[in-house]
Residue frames as qw, qx, qy, qz and C-alpha x, y, z in Angstrom:
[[0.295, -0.640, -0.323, -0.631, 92.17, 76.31, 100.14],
 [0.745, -0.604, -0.236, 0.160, 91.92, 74.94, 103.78],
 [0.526, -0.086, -0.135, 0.835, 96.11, 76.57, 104.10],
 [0.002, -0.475, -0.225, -0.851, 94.40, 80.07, 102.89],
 [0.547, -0.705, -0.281, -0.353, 91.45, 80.02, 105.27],
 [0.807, -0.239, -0.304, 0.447, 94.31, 79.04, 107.99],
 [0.432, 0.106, 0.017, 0.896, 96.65, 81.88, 107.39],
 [0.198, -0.581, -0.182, -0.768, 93.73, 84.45, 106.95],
 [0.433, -0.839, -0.024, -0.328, 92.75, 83.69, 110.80],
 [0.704, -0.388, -0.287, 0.522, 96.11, 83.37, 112.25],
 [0.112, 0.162, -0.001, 0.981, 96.47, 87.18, 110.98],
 [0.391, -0.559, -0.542, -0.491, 92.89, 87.97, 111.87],
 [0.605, -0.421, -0.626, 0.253, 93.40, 87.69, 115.19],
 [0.456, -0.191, -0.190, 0.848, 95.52, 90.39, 115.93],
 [0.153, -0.307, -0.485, -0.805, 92.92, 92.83, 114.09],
 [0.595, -0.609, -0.362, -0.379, 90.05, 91.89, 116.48],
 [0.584, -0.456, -0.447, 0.502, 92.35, 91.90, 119.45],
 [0.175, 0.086, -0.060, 0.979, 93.27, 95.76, 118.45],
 [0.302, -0.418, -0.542, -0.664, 89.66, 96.27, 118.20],
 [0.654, -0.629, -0.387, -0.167, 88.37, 95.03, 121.34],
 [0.574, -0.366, -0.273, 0.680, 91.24, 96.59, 123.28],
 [0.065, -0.249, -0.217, -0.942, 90.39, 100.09, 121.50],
 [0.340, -0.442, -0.492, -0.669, 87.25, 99.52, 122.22],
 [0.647, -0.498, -0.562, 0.131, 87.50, 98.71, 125.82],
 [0.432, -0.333, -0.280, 0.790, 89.56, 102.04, 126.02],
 [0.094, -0.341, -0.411, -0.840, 87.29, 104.07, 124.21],
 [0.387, -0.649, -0.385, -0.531, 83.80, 103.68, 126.07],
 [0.500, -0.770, -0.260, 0.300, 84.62, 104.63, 129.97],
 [0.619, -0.186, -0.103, 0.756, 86.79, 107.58, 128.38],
 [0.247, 0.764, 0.527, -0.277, 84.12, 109.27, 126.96],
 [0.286, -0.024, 0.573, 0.768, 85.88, 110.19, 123.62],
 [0.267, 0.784, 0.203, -0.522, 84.01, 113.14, 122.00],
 [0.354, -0.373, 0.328, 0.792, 84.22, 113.58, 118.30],
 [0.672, 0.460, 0.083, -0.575, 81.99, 115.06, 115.20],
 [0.838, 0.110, 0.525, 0.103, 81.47, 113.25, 112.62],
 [0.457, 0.839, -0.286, 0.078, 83.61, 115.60, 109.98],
 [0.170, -0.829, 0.533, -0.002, 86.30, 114.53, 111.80],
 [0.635, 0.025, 0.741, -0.218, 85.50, 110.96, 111.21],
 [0.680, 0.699, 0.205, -0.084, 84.46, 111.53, 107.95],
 [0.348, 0.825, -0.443, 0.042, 87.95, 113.32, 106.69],
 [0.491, -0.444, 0.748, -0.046, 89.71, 110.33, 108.60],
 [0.768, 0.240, 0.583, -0.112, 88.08, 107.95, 106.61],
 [0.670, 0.740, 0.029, -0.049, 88.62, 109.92, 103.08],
 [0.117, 0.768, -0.622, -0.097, 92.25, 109.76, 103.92],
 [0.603, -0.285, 0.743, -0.051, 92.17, 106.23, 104.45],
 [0.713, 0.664, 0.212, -0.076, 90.48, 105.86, 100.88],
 [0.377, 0.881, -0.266, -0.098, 92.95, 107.48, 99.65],
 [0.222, -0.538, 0.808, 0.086, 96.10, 105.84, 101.36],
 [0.707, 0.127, 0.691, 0.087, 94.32, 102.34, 99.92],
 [0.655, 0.741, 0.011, -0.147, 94.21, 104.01, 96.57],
 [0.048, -0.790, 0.608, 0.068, 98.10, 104.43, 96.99],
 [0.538, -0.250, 0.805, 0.017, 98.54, 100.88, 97.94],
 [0.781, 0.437, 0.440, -0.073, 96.58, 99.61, 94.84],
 [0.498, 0.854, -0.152, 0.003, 98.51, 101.57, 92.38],
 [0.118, -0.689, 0.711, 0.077, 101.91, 101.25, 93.79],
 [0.498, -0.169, 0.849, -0.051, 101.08, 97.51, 94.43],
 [0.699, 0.660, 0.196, -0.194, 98.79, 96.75, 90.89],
 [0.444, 0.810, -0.378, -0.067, 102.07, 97.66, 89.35],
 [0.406, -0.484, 0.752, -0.189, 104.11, 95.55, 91.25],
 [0.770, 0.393, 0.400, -0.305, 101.52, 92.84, 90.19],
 [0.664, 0.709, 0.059, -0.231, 101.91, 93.72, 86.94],
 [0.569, 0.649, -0.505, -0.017, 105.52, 93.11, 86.61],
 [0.315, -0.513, 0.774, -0.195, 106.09, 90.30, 88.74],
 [0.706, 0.029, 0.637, -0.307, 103.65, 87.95, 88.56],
 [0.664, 0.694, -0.134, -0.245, 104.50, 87.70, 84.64],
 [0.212, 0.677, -0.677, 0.197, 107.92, 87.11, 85.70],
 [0.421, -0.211, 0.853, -0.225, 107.35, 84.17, 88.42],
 [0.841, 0.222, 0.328, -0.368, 104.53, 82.59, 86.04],
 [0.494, 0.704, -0.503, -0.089, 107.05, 82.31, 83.13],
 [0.087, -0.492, 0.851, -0.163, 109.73, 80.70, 85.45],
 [0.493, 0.130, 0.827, -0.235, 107.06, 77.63, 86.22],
 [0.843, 0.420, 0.266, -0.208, 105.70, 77.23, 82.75],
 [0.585, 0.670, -0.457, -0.019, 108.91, 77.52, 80.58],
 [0.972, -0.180, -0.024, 0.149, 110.39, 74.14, 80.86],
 [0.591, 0.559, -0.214, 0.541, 113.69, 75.78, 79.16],
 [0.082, -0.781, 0.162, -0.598, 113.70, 78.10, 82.45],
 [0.711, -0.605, 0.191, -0.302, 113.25, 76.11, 84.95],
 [0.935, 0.076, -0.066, 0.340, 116.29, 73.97, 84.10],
 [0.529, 0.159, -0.205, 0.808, 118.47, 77.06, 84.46],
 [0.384, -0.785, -0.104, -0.475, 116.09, 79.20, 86.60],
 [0.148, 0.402, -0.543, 0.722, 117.48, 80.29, 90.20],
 [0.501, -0.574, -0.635, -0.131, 114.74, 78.94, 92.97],
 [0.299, -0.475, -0.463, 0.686, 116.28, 81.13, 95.77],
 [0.093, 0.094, -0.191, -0.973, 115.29, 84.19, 93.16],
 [0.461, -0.311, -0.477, -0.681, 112.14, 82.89, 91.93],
 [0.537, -0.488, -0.684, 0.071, 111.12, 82.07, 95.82],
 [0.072, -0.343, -0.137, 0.926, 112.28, 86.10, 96.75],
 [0.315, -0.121, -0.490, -0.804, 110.02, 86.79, 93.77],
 [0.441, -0.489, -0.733, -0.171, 107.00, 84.28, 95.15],
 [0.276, -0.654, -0.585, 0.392, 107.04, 85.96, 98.90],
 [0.028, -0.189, 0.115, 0.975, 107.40, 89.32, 97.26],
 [0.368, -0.265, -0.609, -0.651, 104.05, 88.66, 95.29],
 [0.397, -0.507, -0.741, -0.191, 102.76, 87.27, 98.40],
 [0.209, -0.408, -0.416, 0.786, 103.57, 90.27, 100.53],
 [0.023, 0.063, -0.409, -0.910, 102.20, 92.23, 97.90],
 [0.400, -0.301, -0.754, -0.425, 98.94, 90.57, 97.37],
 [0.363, -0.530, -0.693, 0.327, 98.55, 90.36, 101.01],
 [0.272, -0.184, 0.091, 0.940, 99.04, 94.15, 101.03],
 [0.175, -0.142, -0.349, -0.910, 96.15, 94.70, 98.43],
 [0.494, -0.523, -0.676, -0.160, 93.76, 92.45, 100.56],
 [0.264, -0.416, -0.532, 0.689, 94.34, 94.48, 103.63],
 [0.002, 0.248, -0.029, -0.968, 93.60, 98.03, 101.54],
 [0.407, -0.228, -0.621, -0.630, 90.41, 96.09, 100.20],
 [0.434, -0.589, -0.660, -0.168, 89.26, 95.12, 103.03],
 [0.083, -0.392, -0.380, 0.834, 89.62, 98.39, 104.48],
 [0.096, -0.130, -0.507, -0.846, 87.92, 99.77, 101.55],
 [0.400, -0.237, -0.806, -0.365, 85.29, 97.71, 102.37],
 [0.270, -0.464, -0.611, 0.582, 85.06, 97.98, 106.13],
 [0.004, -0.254, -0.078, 0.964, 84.92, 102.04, 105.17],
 [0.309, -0.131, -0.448, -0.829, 82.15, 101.72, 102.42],
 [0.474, -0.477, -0.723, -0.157, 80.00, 99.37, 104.96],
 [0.263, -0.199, -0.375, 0.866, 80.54, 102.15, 107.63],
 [0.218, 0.102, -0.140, -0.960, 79.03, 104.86, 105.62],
 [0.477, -0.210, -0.561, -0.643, 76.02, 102.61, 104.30],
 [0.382, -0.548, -0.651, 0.361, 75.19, 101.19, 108.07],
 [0.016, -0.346, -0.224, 0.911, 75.21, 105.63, 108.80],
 [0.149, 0.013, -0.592, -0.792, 73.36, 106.10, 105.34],
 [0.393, -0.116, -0.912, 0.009, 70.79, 103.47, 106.92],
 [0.504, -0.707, -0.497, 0.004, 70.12, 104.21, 110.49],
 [0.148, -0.071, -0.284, 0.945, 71.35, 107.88, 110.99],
 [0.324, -0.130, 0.066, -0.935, 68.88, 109.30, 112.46],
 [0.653, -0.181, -0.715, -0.168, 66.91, 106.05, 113.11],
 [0.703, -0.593, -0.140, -0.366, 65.64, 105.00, 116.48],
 [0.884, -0.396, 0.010, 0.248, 67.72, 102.58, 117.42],
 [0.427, 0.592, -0.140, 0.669, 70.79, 105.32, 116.29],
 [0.333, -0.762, -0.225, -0.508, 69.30, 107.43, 118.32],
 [0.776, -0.584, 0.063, -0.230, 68.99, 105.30, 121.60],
 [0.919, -0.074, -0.009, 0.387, 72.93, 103.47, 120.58],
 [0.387, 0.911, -0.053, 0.130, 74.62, 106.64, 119.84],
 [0.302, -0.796, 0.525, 0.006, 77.16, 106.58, 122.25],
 [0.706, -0.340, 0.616, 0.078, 77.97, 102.78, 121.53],
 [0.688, 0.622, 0.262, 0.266, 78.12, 103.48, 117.68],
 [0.077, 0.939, -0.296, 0.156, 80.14, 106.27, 118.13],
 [0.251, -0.623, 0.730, -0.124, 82.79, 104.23, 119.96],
 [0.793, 0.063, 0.575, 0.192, 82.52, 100.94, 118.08],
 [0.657, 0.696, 0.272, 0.103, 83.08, 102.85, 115.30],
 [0.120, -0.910, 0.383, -0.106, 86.11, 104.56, 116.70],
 [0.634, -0.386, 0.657, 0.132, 87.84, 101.40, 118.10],
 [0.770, 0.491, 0.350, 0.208, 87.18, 100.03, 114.10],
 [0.377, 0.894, -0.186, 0.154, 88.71, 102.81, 112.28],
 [0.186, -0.761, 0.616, -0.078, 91.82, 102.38, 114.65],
 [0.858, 0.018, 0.503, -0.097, 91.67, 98.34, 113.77],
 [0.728, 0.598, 0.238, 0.236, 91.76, 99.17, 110.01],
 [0.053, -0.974, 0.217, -0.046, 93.96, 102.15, 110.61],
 [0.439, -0.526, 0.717, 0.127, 96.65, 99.67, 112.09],
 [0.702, 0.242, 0.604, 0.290, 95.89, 96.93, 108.93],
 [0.564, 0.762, 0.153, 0.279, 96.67, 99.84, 106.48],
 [0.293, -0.784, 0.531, 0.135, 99.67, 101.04, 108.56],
 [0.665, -0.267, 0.654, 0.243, 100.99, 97.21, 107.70],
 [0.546, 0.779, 0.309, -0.005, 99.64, 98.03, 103.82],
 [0.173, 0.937, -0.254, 0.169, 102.25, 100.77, 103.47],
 [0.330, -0.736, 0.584, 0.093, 104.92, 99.40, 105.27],
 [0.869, 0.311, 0.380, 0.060, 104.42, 96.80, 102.50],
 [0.316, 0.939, 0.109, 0.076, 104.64, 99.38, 99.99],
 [0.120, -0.882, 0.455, 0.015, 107.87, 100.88, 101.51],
 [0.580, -0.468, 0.657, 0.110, 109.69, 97.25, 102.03],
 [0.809, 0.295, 0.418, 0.287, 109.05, 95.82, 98.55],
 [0.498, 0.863, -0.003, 0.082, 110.31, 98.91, 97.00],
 [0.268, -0.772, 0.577, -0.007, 113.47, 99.10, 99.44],
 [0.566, -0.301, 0.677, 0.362, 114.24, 95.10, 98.61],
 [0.718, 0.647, 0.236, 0.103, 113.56, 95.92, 94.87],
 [0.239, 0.926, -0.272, 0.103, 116.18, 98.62, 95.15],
 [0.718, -0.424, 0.551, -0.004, 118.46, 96.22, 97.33],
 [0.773, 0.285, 0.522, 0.219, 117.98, 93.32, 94.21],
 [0.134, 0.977, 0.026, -0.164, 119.10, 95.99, 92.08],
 [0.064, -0.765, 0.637, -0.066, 122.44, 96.84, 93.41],
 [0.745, -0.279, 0.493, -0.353, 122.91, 93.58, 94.04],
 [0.807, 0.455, 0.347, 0.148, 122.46, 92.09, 90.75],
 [0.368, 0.921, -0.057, 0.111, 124.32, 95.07, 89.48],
 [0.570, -0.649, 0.470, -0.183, 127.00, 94.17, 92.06],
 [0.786, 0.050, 0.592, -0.171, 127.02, 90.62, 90.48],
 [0.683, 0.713, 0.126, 0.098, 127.10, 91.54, 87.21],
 [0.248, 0.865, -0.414, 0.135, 130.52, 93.59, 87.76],
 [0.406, -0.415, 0.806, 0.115, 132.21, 90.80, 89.59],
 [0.850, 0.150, 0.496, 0.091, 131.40, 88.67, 86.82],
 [0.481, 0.869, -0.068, 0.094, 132.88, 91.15, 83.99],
 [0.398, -0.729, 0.554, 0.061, 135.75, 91.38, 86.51],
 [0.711, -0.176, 0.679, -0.051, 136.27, 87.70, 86.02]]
């Protein structure tokens, strides 16, 4: 548990450093935008996390069957490969890590809307506008850059799936050879 909490802020960091450097170039530049534009930014980000779940859910679905097997069948693990079933573990954990970033954009985006839902049009909206507008700008670009790394998930497990592939397939014919 204590390794988990570790790992989550040595990646954390970089997230709140994009933030507060966005944000430190955002409010003396006097960035203008409506909030449709903001708003359709956001529904594409929904969406790109919808991608990531599905692509990666599936992923899920046929790995994590496949590495759980290897460690409970005793028969397997006596003739199981560890450099495969430890490509297979950081594949699961790029993956996983992959679906926590696109959740907790998900999340960042639905507490957005319900803080606007809240106090648009509220006093203290009102009197913060400019610094809501541009903390909320430097965020989106925060999450924006943790669902860039989402997708380039996406793209790299499918490229070393197709890799393991050929590979194996590669394998297999020198061994027919033989």
């Amino acid at each position: 548990m204590l390794k988990a909490i570790v790992g989550i802020f040595k990646y954390t960091w970089i997230y709140l450093a994009i933030f507060c450097i966005s944000l430190i170039i955002i409010s003396p530049s006097n960035i203008n935008y409506v909030y449709n534009d903001f708003a359709n930014y956001c529904t594409l980000l929904v969406s790109v996390s919808g991608m990531v779940f599905t692509i990666m859910g599936i992923w899920l679905a046929f790995l994590y069957p496949n590495a759980l097997q290897r460690i409970v069948n005793p028969k397997t693990i006596e003739t199981v490969d560890f450099t495969e079933q430890l490509e297979d573990t950081r594949r699961l954990e790029a993956i996983v890590g992959s679906v926590l970033k696109s959740s907790f954009v998900m999340i960042t985006l639905l507490v957005v809307y319900l803080v606007k839902l809240v106090f648009f049009k509220s006093h203290l909206y009102l009197e913060s506008q400019e610094v809501i507008k541009n903390t909320s700008l430097a965020l989106i670009i925060a999450i924006s850059y943790m669902q860039i790394e989402a997708v380039v998930s996406v793209i790299l497990a499918n490229v070393m799936f197709i890799n393991d592939l050929h590979n194996k397939r590669e394998q297999r014919d020198i061994d027919d050879q033989v």
